[in-house]
N, C-alpha and C positions, 0 to 999 in steps of 0.2 A: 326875676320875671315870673317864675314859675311857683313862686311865694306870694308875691302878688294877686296873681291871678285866684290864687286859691283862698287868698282872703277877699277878693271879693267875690265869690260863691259863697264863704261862708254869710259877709255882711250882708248879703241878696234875701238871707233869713235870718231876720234879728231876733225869732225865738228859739232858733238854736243856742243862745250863748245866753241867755237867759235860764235854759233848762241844764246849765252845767253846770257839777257839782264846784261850789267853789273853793273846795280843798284843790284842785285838778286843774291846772291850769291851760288854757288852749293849744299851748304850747309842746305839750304833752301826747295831743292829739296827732297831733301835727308826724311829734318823734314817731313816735308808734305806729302810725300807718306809713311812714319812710324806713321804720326798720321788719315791718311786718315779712313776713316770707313767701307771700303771695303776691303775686303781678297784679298790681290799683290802678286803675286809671280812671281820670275826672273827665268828662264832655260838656260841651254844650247842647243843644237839644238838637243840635246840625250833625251831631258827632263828631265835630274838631276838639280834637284834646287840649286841656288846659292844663292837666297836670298827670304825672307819673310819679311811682317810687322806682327804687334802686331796684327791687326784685322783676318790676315791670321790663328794664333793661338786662336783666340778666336771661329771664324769657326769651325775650322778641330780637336782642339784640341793637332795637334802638336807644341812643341815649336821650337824656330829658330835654337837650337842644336838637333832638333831629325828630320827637315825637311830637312835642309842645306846636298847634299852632297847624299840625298836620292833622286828615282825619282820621276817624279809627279802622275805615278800610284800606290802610297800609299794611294793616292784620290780614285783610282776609285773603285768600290761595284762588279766589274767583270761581273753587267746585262744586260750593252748596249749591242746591235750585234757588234761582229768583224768586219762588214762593216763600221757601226759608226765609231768607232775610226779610220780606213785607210780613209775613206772620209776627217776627221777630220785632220789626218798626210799630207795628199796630196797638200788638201789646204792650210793649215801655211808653209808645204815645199816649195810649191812655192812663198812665199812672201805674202798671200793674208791672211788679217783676219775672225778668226772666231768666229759665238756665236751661243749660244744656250743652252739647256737645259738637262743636264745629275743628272744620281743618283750619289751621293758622299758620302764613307762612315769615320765617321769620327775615332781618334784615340782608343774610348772606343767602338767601333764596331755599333753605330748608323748608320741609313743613312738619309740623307737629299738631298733634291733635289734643285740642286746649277742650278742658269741664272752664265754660263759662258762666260768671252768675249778671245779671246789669239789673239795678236799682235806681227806679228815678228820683231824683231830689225833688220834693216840691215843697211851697210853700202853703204859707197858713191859711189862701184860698185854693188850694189845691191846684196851683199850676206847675207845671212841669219848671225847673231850673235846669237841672243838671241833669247825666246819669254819672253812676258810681258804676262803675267795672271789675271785676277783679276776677281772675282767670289763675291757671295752672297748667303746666303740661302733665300731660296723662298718658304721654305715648308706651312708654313701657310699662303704666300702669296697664293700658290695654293689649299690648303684647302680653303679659303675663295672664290677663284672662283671654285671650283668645289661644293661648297653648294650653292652658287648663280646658277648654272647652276642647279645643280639636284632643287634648290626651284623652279625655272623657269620652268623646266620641271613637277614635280607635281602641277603646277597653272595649265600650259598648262593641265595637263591630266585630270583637277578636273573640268576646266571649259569646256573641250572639251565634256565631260559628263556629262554635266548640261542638268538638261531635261528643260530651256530657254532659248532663242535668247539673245547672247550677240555678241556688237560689237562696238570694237572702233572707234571712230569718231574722223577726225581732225577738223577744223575751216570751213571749205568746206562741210564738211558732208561726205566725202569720207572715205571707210572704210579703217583703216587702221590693222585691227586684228577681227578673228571672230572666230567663235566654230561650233561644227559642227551642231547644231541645228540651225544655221543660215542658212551654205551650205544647209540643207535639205527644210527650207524656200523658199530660191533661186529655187531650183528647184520645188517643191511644185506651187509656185505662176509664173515661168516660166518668172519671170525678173532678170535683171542683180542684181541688189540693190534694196533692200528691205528700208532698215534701212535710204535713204534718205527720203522718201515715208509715212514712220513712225513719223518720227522729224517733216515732213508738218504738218501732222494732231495733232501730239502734242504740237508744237507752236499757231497751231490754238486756239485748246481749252485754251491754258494760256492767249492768247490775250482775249479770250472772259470772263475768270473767273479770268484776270488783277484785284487784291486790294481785289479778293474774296477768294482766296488759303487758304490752310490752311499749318501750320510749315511744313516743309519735312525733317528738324532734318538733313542739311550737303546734300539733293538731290537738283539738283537741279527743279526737277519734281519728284512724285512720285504718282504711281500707274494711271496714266495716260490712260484713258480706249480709242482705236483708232478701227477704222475697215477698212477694207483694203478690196474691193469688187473684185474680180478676174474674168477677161472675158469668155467668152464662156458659161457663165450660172450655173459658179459654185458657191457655196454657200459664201456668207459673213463670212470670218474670224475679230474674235477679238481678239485685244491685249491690256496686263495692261502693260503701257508702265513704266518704271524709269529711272531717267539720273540722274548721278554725276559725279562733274570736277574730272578728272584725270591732273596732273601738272607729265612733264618730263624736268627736270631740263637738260640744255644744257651742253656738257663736252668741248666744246673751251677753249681756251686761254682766250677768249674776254667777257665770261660770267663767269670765274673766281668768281669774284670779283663784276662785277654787275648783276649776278643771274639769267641771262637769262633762258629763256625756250620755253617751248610750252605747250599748253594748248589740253585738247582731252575731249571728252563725252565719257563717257564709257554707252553704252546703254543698259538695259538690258528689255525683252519684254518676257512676260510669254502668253501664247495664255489660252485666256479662252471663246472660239468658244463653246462649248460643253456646259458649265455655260449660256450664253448668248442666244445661242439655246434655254435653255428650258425658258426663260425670255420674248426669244421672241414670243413664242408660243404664250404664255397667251398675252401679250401685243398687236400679232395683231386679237386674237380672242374677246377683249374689244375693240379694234380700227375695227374690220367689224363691231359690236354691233351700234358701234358710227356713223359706215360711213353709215349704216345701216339707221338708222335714221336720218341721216344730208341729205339719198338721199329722202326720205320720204315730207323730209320739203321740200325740194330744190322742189321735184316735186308737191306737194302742192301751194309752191308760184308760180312754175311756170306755172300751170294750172290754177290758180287762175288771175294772173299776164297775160294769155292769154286770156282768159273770158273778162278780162275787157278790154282788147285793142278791141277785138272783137265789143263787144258792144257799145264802145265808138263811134263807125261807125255809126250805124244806128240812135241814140239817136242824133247825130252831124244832119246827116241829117234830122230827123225828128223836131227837133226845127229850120231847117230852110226852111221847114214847113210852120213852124206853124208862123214865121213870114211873109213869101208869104200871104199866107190866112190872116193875120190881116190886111195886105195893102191892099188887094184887096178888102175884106170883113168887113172889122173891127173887133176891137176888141169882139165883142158881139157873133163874130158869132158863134152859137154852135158848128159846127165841129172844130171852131180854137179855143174853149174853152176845147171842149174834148182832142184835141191833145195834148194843151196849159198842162193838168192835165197828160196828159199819159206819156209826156216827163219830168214834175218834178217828177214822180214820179219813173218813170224809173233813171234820175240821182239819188234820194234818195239811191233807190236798188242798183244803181253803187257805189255811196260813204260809204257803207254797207260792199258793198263786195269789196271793197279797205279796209278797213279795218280789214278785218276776211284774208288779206295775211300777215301771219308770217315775221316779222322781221328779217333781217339777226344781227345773233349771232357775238358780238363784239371780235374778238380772239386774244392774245396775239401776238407780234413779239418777236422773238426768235430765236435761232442759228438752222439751219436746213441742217441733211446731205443728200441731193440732191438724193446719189445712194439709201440711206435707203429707203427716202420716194417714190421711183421710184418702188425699193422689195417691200415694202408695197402693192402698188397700184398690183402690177403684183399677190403677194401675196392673194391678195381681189377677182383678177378676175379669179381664178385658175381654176375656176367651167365652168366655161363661155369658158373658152378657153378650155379645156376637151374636154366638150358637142359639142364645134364648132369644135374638129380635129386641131385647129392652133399650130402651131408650134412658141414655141417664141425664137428668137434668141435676146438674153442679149448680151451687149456688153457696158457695162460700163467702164470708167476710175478709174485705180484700187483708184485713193486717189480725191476724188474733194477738191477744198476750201470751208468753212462754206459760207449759206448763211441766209441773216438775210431774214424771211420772216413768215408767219401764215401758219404751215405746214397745218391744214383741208383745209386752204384754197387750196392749192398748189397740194395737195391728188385729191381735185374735178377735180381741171384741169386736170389733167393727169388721173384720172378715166373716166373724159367725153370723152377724145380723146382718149382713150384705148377702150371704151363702143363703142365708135362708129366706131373704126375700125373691131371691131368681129362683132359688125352687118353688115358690107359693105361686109366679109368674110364668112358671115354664111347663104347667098346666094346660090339658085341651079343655078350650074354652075360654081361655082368658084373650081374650083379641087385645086389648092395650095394655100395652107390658114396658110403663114407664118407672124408673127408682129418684128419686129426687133426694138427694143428701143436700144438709144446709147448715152451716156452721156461722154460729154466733156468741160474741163476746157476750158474759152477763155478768153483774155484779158479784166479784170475784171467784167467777167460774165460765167455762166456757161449756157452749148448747149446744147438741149436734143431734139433727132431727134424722130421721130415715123413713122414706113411707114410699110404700108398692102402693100397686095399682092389681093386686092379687086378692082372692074371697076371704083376706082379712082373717079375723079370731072374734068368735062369736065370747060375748060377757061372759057364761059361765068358763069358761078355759082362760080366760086373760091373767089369773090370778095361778092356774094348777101349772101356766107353763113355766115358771120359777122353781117347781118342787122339783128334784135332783131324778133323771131318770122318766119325768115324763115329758110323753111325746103327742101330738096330735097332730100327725104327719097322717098318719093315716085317715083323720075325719075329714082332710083338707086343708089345717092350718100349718103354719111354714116353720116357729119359731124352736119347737121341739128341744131336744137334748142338748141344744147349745146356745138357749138362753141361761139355763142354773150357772154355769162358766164365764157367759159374758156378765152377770149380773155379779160375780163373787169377784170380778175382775174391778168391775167398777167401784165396789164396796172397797178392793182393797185401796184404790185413788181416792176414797171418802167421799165417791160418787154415789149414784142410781140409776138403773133401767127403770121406764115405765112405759106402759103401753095405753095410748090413750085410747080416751074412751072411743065408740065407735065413730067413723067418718061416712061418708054418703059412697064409700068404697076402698077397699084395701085393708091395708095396715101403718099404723105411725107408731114407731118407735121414738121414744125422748131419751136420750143420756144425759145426764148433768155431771161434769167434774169437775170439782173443785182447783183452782191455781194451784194452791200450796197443795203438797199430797199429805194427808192425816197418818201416823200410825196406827 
């Protein structure tokens, strides 16, 4: 019967069998959609079925004597809307196919949830014959995406409320997935991206502790400790940084087979500002102890170190003296014999007191963060700028590059040039007594500006306050006997001081030093 029927839908269109390849016999057709693996079903344009295959029973549960003849809403579960199914009628009535996804329930009262396609048959004047059906169950197909989506959504809601900065990263650094302690970062530190700013400072430190690491057990960093300095004057945040590959397997065609993908950092950064605070306390109240003392010596030798320049004057001129008088008079003569004893003995005492001037202390080079040791300094002179009224305007670069250099040493510089803008500030007369320090990365060197709000250094001095010894502390200007030191400081980092040219008030200091340190 069920053979029947199905041949005469096909005879219904005699240019079906006309357009068949005649190696292929109809019969064949026939086999093929009864062995196909998908649920087929034939209609009339009423929707009573004419024909099913075996996979159609193995579905729904009816066989081709209990389907044959009934309609095709023996299928339906009765829970779509009435609008569904007239949407559904409208369309295949006009000739146009449809798919999509309805509940189906089956012979023993189950239901399952069928991907349905229906194609109508027409003929050679375009009328409607038949429809063609063919369905599948998808119900575990759709269990399986709706656990992937609710696990998706509990990752999302787990790591949304992670009390640490995660954020994924592609090959660029650009984020491509973050959580909400990130957003709160962003805004907190008042930049677009954080997390590229981060990876700076964490590749830094791997370059510098390259062959020195220890296992990270699958990270590819971990525990990563970074600081992130924020403008306007607000306090140094730190972060323990970690990073491990995240691998997204490509779903093209063309990675099939050869495994394409893409690769990501999954960054995760836990702030521990508040640990590190009370670390730092101690750390810069042993570092004032030390600077303490390191200014003690410094001012030792260089009082010491001025004594003997001093005196080196007259003792020059008195042995030439005392050679005058040995030509004129000879050698015998008493007064060029007294001189003759008063000048060795004066150089004795000279080469005495050259040697009671302190040696400078040999100090290690080492990796050094620029904005710290800048806090530090600012840190040291807290007292100072208090007592003076100044105003400091901070304005650091939230990430510098490492720079290799003798931090006490680098601390002196910038304590002398910080020392000597509150004294040019702490003047009667000076009513706005602001210092602004500003630190910036430049092409492989970092820029650290300094400029009062003090009567500045008039052109002819800008040049004499470099020479070893002079001062212009007394005409007004600030920079005096402890720029030759910080400028011989700089030189040894294969830097430079300069003083720029005049401003409409004050003084601006420029340092430039170099990343690498030069010998």
């Amino acid at each position: 019967m069920a053979n029947e029927q199905l041949r005469t839908a096909a005879e219904s269109e005699p240019q079906a069998t006309e357009k068949l390849s005649p190696s292929i016999h109809p019969q064949v057709f026939q086999h093929t959609v009864n062995q196909a693996d998908m649920a087929i079903s034939i209609t009339d344009v009423r929707g009573n079925i004419l024909y099913v295959n075996p996979a159609f029973t193995r579905v729904t549960g009816y066989g081709s004597d209990e389907a044959i003849g009934k309609n095709q809403s023996i299928l339906s579960n009765q829970s779509m809307p009435r609008a569904f199914y007239q949407s559904l009628w409208k369309r295949i009535s006009h000739g146009e196919p449809w798919g999509g996804r309805l509940v189906n329930r089956r012979k023993d009262g189950s239901k399952y949830l069928a991907e349905l396609s229906i194609s109508p048959v027409v003929n050679g004047a375009g009328e409607v014959l038949n429809y063609l059906g063919m369905h599948r169950d998808i119900t575990e197909v759709q269990r399986l995406e709706y656990q992937v989506r609710n696990q998706k959504a509990l990752i999302e809601s787990v790591v949304d409320a992670a009390p640490v900065v995660i954020a994924l990263l592609d090959i660029d650094d650009r984020v491509v997935l973050d959580n909400h302690a990130y957003k709160m970062l962003q805004a907190d530190l008042g930049m677009a991206e954080p997390a590229p700013m981060l990876m700076t400072a964490v590749r830094a430190s791997l370059e510098l502790d390259s062959g020195r690491g220890r296992r990270t057990s699958g990270y590819l960093f971990l525990d990563r400790e970074v600081r992130l300095d924020p403008p306007g004057g607000k306090q140094p945040r730190w972060f323990s940084c970690s990073g491990s590959r995240v691998r997204e397997d490509a779903g093209t065609a063309e990675a099939f087979l050869a495994g394409q993908g893409r690769d990501y950092l999954l960054l995760v950064a836990k702030e521990i500002t508040s640990l590190r605070a009370q670390q730092e306390k101690a750390r810069v109240a042993a570092l004032r102890a030390v600077m303490a003392d390191e200014d003690r010596v410094s001012s030792l030798r260089e009082s010491l170190a001025a004594a003997t320049f001093r005196l080196e004057g007259p003792l020059n001129m008195m042995a030439s003296v005392v050679g005058m008088l040995a030509r004129r008079k000879g050698e015998t003569d008493p007064m060029s014999v007294a001189l003759a004893d008063a000048v060795t003995a004066g150089q004795k005492a000279l080469d005495e007191l050259r040697s009671m001037i302190p040696g400078e202390t040999r100090e290690p080079i080492g990796p050094v963060n620029l904005n710290e040791l800048l806090r530090d300094v600012l840190d040291l002179s807290t007292g100072r700028l208090l007592a003076a009224g100044i105003t400091v305007n901070w304005k650091p670069q939230a990430m510098l590059p490492t720079l290799k250099g003798a931090p006490n040493k680098l601390r002196s510089l910038f304590k002398a040039l910080i020392d000597n803008a509150i004294e040019a500030m702490n003047t009667r007369g000076c009513r706005e007594r602001e210092l602004t320090v500003v630190s910036k990365a430049r092409l492989g060197g970092i820029e650290v500006i300094i400029a009062d709000t003090g009567p500045g250094i008039v052109g002819t001095q800008q040049l004499k306050v470099f020479e070893p010894f002079h001062t212009t502390k007394r005409g007004g200007g600030h920079l005096g006997t402890g720029l030759p030191s910080a400028q011989q400081v700089a030189a040894e980092h294969g830097g430079f001081i300069e003083i720029e040219p005049a401003t409409a008030r004050g003084c601006r200091v420029r340092v430039l030093l170099p990343l690498d340190r030069r010998p």
